[in-house]
C-alpha positions in Angstrom: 145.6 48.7 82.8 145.4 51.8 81.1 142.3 52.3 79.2 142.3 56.0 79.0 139.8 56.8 81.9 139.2 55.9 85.7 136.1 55.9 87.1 136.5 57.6 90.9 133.7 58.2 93.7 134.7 60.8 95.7 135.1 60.6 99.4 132.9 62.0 101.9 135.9 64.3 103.3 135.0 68.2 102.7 138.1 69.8 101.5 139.1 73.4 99.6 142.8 72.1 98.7 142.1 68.9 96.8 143.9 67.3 94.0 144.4 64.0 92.4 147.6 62.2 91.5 148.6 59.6 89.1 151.7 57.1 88.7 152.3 53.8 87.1 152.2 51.4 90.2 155.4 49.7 88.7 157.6 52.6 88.0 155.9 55.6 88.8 155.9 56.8 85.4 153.6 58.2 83.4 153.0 60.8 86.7 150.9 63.7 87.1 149.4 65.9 89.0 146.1 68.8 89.2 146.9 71.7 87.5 145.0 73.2 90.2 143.1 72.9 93.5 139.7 72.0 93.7 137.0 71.8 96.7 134.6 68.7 98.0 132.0 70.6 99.9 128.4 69.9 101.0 125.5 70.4 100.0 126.7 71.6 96.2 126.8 68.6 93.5 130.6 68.4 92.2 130.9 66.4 88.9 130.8 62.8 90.3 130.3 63.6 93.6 127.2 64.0 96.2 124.9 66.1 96.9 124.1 65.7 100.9 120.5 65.9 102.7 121.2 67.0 105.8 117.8 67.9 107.6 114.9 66.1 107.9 113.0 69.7 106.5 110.3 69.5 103.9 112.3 72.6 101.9 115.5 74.9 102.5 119.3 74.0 101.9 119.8 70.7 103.2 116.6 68.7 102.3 115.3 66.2 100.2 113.5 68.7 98.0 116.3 70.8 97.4 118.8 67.7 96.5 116.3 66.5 94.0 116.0 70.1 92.6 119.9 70.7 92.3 120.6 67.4 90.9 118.0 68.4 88.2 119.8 71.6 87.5 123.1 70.1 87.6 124.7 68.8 84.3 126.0 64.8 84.9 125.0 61.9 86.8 125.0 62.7 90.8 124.2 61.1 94.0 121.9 62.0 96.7 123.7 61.2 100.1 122.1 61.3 103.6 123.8 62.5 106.5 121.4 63.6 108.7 122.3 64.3 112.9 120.1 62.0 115.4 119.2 65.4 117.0 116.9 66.9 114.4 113.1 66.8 114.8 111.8 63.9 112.7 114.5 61.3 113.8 112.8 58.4 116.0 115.5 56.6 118.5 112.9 53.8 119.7 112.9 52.5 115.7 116.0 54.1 114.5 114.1 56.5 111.9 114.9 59.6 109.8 111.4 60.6 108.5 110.9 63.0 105.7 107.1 64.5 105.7 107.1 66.8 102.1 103.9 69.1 103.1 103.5 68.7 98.6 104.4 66.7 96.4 108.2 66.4 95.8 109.9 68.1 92.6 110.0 65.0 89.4 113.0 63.3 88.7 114.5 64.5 85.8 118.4 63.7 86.6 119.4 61.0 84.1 121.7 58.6 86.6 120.6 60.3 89.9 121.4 57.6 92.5 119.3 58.3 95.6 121.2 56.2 98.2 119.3 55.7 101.7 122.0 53.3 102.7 124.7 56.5 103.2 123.0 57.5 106.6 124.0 54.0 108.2 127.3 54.8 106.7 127.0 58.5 108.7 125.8 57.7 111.2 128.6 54.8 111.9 126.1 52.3 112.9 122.7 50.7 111.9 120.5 52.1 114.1 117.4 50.1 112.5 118.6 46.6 111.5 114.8 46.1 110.7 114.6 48.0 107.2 116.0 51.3 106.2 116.5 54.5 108.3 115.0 56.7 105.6 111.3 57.0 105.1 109.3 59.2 103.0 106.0 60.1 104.2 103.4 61.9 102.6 100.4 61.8 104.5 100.5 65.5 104.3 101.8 65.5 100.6 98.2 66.1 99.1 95.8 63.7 96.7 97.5 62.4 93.5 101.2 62.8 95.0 103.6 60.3 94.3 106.4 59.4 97.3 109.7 59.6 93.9 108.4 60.6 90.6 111.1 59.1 88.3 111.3 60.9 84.7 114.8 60.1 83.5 116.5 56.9 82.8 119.2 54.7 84.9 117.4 56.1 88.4 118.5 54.3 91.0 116.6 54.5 94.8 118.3 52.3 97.4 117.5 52.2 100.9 114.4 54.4 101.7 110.8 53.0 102.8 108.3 55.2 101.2 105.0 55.1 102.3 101.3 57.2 103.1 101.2 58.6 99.9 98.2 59.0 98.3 99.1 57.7 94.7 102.1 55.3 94.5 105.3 55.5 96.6 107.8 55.5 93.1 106.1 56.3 89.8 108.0 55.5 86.8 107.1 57.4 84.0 109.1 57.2 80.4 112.1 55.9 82.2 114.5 53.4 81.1 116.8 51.3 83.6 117.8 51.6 86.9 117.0 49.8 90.3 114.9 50.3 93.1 116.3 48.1 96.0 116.4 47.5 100.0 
């Protein structure tokens, strides 16, 4: 039914030539296509798309910090994705483990609607390498005293599938926040 919107994820395929298409399933009519083309590309936060950590770095494009920062900088609801290679230093085979080590504390949460979504590096990957619990963990024995693991200051934050652990303060702090989920 037309309502007057569609709500659309985009896919994970990285593309400079995109456009999007509509037609009545019936009779193809109405019908219409983008005026112009536009790209899907990684590691920059396109309305409604994701923003993708890629490394398993403390800092630098590509890392947990810098997704948090360019979702706080970008106007609109994103998603944090994880697709991180099995080769990079941090990555444990024997448990099936991407670990994240932020040397300070990581940047707050201001992103009204940032979905942080652990569960995408299973997705990645093409395979759940840790059937045990999630293959992205947050450690900050090295973050400092008082450090939180998320520091959630917006509303409708959601954090699915990360262990975060070895802080020295909590592992999510919620502060002035209204909504959202923290889950598996």
């Amino acid at each position: 039914t037309n309502n007057g919107a569609y709500l659309w994820t985009v896919p994970y395929v990285l593309s400079q030539k995109c456009q999007v298409k509509i037609s009545d399933a019936t009779d193809g009519n109405p019908f219409d296509v983008s005026d112009a083309d536009f790209s899907i590309s990684s590691n920059l936060p396109p309305v409604g798309g994701g923003i993708i950590v890629s490394n398993t770095d403390d800092t630098g494009t590509g890392s947990l910090r810098d997704a948090i920062l360019l979702a706080n900088t970008h106007v609109g609801m994103d998603t944090i994705l994880f697709k991180i290679p099995k080769n990079v230093p941090g990555y444990d085979a024997d448990v099936g483990v991407w670990t994240i080590e932020p040397g300070t504390a990581l940047p707050a949460i201001t992103d009204v609607g940032l979905l942080i979504d652990g569960f995408s590096q299973a997705v990645y990957i093409g395979e759940d390498v840790n059937p045990n619990g999630p293959e992205i963990q947050i450690a900050g024995s090295g973050a400092g005293d008082g450090s939180y693991g998320l520091h959630i200051k917006a509303s409708l934050v959601e954090i699915l599938g990360i262990s975060i652990n070895h802080f020295s303060s909590t592992g999510i702090q919620v502060e002035g926040a209204e909504g959202g989920r923290i889950s598996g």
